[in-house]
N, C-alpha and C positions, 0 to 999 in steps of 0.2 A: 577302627574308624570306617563306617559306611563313604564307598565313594559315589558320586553320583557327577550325571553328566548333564548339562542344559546343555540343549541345543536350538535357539531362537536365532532368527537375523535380524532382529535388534541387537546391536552392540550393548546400549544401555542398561538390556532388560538381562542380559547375559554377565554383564558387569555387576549390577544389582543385587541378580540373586547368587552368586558366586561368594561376593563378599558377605554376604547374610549368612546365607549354608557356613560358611566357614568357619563364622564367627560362633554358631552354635553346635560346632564340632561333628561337622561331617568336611569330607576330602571333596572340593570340588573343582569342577573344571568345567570348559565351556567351548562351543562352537555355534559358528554362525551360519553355515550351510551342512546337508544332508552327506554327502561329497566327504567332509571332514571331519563327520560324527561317525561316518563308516570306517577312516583311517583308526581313528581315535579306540573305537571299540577293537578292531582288530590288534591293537600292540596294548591295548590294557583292556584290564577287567574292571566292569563297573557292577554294582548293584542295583543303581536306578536313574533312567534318565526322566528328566525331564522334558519334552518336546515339544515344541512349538509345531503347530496342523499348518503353517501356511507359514514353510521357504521357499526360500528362490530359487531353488534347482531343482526340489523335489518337496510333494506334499507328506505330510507326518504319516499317511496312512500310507503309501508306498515307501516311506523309509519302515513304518513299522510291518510291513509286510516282509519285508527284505532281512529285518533283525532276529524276527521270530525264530526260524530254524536254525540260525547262528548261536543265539545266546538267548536258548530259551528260560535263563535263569532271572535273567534282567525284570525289573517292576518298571513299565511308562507307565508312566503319566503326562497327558497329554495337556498343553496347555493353547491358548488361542486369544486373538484379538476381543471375537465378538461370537457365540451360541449358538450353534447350529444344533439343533435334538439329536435330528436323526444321527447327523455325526456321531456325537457323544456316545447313542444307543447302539450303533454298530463297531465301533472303536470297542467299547465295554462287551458285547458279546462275545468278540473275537479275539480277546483278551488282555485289552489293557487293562490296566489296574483302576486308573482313574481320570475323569477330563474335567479341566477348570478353566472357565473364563476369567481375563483377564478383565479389569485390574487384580493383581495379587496381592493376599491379606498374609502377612508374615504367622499369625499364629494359624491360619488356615492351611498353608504350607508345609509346616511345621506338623500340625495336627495327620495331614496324610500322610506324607514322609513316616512318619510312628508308627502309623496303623498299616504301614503299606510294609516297613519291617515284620512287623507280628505278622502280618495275614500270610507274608511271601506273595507270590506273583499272580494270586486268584485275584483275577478282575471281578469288579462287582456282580455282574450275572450269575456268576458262580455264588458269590459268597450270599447274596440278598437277591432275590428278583424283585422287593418292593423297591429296593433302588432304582431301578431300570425301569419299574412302573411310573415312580416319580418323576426321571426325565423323558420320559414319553409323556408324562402329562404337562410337562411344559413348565412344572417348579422347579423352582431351583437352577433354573440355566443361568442366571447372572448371580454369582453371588454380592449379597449386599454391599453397595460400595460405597457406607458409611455408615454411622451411628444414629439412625434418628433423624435422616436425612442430609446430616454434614458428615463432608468424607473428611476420615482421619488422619491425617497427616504422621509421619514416621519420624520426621528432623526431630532435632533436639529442641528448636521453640515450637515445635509442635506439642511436643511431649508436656513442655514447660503449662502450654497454655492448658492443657485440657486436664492436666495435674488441677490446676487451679480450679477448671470448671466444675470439675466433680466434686471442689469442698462445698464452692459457692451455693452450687445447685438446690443441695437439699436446704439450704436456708432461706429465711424472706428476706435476703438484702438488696439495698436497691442497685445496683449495676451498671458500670459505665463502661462500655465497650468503646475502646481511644486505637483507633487503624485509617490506612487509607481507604478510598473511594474503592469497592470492587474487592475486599479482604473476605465479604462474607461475613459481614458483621449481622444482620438479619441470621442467617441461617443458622448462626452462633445463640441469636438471644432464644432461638426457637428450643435447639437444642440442651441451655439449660432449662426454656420449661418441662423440656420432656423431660428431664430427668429429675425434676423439682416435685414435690408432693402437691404441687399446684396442675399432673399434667393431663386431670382429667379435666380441669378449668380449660376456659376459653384463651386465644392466644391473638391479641388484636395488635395488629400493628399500623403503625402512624407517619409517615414523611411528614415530618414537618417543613422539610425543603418547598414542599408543594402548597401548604397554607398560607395563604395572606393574612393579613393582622388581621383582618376584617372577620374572615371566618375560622381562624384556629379556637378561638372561644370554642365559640358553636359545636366543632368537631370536636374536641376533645371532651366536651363539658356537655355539651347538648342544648336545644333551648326550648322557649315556649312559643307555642300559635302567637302571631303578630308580633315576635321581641323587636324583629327587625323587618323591611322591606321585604316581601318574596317568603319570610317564615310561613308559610300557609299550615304546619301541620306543628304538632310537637314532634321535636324529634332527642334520640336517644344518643348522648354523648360517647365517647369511647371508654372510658372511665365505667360508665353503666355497662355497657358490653362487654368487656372484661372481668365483670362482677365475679369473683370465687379462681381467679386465671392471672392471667400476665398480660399487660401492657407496655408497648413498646415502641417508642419513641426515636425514629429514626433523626439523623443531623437536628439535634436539639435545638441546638449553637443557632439556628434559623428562627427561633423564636423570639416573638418582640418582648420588651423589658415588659412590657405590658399583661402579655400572657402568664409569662415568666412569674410575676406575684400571684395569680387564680390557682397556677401550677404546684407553686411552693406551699400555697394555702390547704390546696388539695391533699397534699400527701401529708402535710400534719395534722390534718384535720380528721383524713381519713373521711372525707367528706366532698361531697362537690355539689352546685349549684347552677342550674340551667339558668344560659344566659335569658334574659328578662324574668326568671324567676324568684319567686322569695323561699319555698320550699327547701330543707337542706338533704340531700340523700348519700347517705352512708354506703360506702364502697370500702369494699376487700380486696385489696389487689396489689400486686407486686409488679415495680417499675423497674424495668431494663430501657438503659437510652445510649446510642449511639452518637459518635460524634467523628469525623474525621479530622478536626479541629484539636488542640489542646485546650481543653476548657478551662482549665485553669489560669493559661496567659489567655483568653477570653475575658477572664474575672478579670485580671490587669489590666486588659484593655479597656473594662468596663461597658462589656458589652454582656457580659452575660454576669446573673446576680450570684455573687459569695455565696449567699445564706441557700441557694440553691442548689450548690455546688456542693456545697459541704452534706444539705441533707440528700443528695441523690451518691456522694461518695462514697458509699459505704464501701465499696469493694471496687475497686477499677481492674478492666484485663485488658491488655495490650494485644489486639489482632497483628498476628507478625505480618509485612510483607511477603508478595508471592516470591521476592529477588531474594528476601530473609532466608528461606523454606527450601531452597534449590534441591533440597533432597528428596522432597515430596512430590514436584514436576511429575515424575515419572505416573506415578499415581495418580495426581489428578487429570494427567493427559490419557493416560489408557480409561479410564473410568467414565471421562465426560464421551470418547472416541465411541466405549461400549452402549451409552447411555442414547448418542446421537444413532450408532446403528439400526437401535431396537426403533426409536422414535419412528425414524425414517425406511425400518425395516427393510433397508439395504447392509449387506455386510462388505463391511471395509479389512481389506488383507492386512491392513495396519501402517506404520509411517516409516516413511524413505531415513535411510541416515542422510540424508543432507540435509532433510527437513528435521530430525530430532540435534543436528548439530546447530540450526538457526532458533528452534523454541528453548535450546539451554542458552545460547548468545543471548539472548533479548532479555531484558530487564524488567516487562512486565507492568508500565506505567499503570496498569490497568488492571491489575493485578489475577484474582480467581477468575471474576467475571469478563476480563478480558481473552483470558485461555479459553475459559467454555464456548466465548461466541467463536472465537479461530477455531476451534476445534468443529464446532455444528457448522460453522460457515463452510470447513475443507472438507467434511462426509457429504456436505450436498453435493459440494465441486466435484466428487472424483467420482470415479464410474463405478460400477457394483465390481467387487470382488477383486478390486485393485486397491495399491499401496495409496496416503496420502503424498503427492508430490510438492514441489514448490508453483506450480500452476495452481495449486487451490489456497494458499497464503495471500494473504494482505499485506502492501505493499511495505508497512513499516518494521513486519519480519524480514522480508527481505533486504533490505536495509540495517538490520540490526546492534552490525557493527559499530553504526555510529545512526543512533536513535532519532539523530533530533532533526537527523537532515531529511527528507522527505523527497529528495531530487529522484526520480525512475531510475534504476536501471537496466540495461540492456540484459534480459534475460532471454538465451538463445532456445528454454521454451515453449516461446509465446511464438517466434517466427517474426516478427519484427521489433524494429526498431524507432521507441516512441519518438526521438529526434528528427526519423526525415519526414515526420507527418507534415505535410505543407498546412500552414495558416495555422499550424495548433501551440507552437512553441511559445508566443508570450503570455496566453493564456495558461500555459501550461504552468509558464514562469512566474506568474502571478497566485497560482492555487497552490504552489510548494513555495512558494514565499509565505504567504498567510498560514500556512500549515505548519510550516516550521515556525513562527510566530506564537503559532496556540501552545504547540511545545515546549515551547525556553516557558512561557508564563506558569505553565501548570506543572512545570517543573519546579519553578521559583517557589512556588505555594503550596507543593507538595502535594498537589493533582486535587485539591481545593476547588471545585467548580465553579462555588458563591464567587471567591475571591479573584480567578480567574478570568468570569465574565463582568466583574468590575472594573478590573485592570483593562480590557481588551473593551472598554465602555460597549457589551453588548448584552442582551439576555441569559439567562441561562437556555433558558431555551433555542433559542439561536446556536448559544455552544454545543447543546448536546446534539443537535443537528447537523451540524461541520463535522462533530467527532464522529457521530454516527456514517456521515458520508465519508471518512477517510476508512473507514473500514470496507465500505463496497470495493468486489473488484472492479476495476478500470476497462470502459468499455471502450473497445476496438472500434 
C-alpha cells in the first residue's frame, strides 16, 4: 500500500482528501503546516506527498527545497488555491512531479497518483517538454471545474441527481426541475442540453418571474406589426428561436391561467401562433421548466393547470439543496474562490479556518448562488495574496449560528463597536427588525420570493433590493 502525505492548512481540504485516498486504497495521512510535514517525513517514509504552495509558516517551494536532498525518492505534487504558470513551470523543472489547481477533481487525483506510481519521481520536464510548453502557454492552469459549465458535486444526492441527468438527456422529455431559489436550476437545464442530441440547437431561456400577463404571449409566442399598442415591428417568439434546440422556462408557477392554455396548446400542437396573428408555425423543440414551487399542490391550489402539468411531467428531478449537499461545500467554494481569482486576476492564498468553520455552520438560504456571490464578494475584500478573513463576510455569516437573527455583532476585527455609534442605534434597530422579518417569512415559504413579497404586502422588486442590501458590507 502506497503511503502518501497531504500537507495543506486547510483542515478540511486535508480531511477530505485523506478520507478519499483512503477509501481507494492508499495509506494516508495529513498535516497542516511545513514545520509538521518535516517531523512527519523524518520518523516515516512516504512515497508521495501532496502539497499545498501557500502555508503558513513556510511556502511549498521552500518546504520542497528542503525535502529534495532528504528523500529524494518522494513524488510532490503540488497543489494550490488559484494558478500561477510561472510557478507551476519552475516547480516542474526542478522536479516536482506535478502541479494542480484547486478545486480538486477525485478522478483527476486519482488519474496522477497512477501515473506518478509508473513514471516514479520524473517531473514532467523530464518526461514531456510539450507539458511544460502547455503551461507556459497558459492552458490548462485551471482545470475544468465542472461539466458543461455545472460543477459536479461528489455527495450522494449529488450522484443521485446527475445519475438521473444522464438518462434524461439523451431523450426529448419534457423536464421539470422542482428546487429552491439559487439551487442552480438554469445551469442544470443548460447542462442536459449539452448533453441532449439537441446540443448543437439553440438554448433560450425565459424568467417567467419577469413577464406580465400582458406581454408573456408576445415573448414566448411572438407577434405581428400593430397586434397591440407599441408593436411596431414583427417580432419573433421564443418558441421560434429555440427552433431545432431547447427552451426553457424559468419559475413557470408565474405564469397566468391565461398563458398557461397558448402554452399547453403549443406543445401538443407542436405549433405556435403570433399573438394577432392567423398564420400557424411549426416548432421543434424540447421544454425544460423550472419551478421552486411544488407544482403539483399548485394544481391543488388551482393555480396552475392539471392538463399542463401532467403534459410538461414527463420526468421531474429534484435540485438538492445547498444544506442537502454539505459534502460538496468544499468544491463549490474552492472552485467559485479559483474562478473569482482569475476574473479579478488577484490571487487569494485561500480561507482562514475560522471562516471555513462559519461557511460549513450556515445553512445556505440562498443556496449555490448565494456561495458564489460570498465568495466573489470576499476575493474583492481581501488584499492580493492573502487568506480570506471574516472581515470580507457578510454579516449573516457571521451570525450563523443562529441565521435568523440579524442583530451586529461585536467583531474585534473591524476595531469598533457598532453599539457606541451615537444617533445610529434605533435606526439600526429598526433595519435588524425588518431584516429579521424578511427572514422568518422566506423561511415560512421555503425562500419563495412571489410568496414572500406578498406576505410582507411589498414587490418583488423591492424584496430583491432589501436582500440585495443585506449582503453589502456595512459602512463605517
Amino acid at each position: 500500500m502506497k503511503k502518501i502525505l497531504i500537507v495543506d492548512d486547510e483542515l478540511s481540504v486535508c480531511t477530505l482528501l485523506t478520507r478519499f485516498l483512503s477509501k481507494n486504497g492508499y495509506h494516508a495521512q495529513s498535516s497542516t503546516s511545513g514545520a509538521e510535514a518535516l517531523r512527519m517525513l523524518k520518523n516515516e517514509s512516504y512515497d508521495i506527498m501532496l502539497c499545498d504552495y501557500h502555508l503558513q509558516d513556510i511556502t511549498g517551494k521552500e518546504l520542497f527545497e528542503k525535502i529534495q536532498p532528504l528523500y529524494p525518492g518522494i513524488i510532490v505534487i503540488f497543489i494550490t488555491g488559484y494558478a500561477d504558470v510561472r510557478v507551476a513551470v519552475d516547480l516542474i523543472k526542478n522536479g516536482a512531479y506535478h502541479y494542480l489547481s484547486k478545486p480538486l477533481y477525485p478522478d483527476e487525483i486519482l488519474k496522477i497518483i497512477h501515473n506518478a506510481i509508473e513514471d516514479g519521481n520524473t517531473p514532467a520536464s523530464a518526461r514531456n517538454s510539450a507539458e511544460v510548453k502547455t503551461l507556459e502557454n497558459g492552458a490548462g492552469t485551471l482545470p475544468a471545474a465542472s461539466e458543461d459549465g455545472y460543477v459536479i458535486g461528489e455527495s450522494e444526492a449529488s450522484r443521485h441527481l446527475f445519475e438521473h441527468v444522464n438518462l434524461v438527456a439523451l431523450t426529448d422529455y419534457s423536464v421539470i426541475l422542482h428546487g429552491e431559489t439559487g439551487t442552480g436550476k438554469e445551469a442544470l437545464a443548460h447542462l442536459i442540453h449539452q448533453k441532449s442530441n439537441r446540443r448543437n440547437g439553440p438554448f433560450i431561456a425565459i424568467d417567467c418571474g419577469s413577464l406580465s400577463k400582458e406581454l408573456a404571449a408576445s415573448e414566448l409566442f411572438g407577434h405581428e406589426k400593430g397586434a397591440f399598442t407599441g408593436a411596431l415591428h414583427t417580432k419573433e417568439g421564443a418558441f421560434e428561436q429555440a427552433e431545432g434546440g431547447t427552451i426553457f422556462l424559468d419559475e413557470i408557477g408565474n405564469l397566468s391561467y391565461e398563458v398557461q392554455v397558448y402554452l399547453l396548446r403549443a406543445l401538443q400542437e407542436k405549433s405556435v401562433r403570433k399573438v394577432g396573428g392567423v398564420k400557424t408555425i411549426k416548432v421543434d423543440i424540447r421544454i425544460i421548466v423550472a419551478s421552486n414551487e411544488n407544482l403539483y399542490e399548485s394544481v391543488l391550489n388551482k393555480t396552475f393547470r392539471e392538463d399542463l402539468y401532467h403534459r410538461l411531467n414527463e420526468f421531474t428531478l429534484k435540485v438538492p439543496a445547498l444544506r442537502d449537499r454539505e459534502a460538496d461545500l468544499p468544491l463549490f467554494v474552492n472552485t467559485f474562490l479559483a474562478t473569482a481569482s482569475k476574473e479579478l486576476n488577484k490571487p487569494i492564498a485561500g480561507i482562514s479556518s475560522p471562516v471555513w468553520e462559519l461557511l460549513l455552520a450556515y445553512k445556505w438560504p440562498g443556496n449555490i448562488r448565494e456561495l458564489k456571490n460570498v465568495i466573489r464578494r470576499a476575493c474583492l475584500l481581501t488584499p492580493e495574496g492573502k487568506e480570506i478573513s471574516q472581515k470580507a463576510l457578510p454579516l449573516e455569516l457571521l451570525n450563523s449560528k443562529n441565521m435568523s437573527q440579524f442583530a451586529p455583532q461585536h467583531n474585534p476585527d473591524n476595531g469598533m463597536d457598532e453599539l457606541s455609534e451615537n444617533g445610529s442605534s434605533l435606526k439600526s434597530a429598526a433595519i435588524q427588525g425588518e431584516q429579521k422579518r424578511i427572514m422568518e417569512v422566506l423561511q415560512q415559504v421555503k425562500f419563495n420570493k412571489t410568496k414572500a413579497a406578498e406576505i410582507l404586502n411589498i414587490d418583488r422588486k423591492t424584496l430583491y433590493n432589501k436582500l440585495r442590501s443585506m449582503q453589502q458590507p456595512s459602512k463605517k
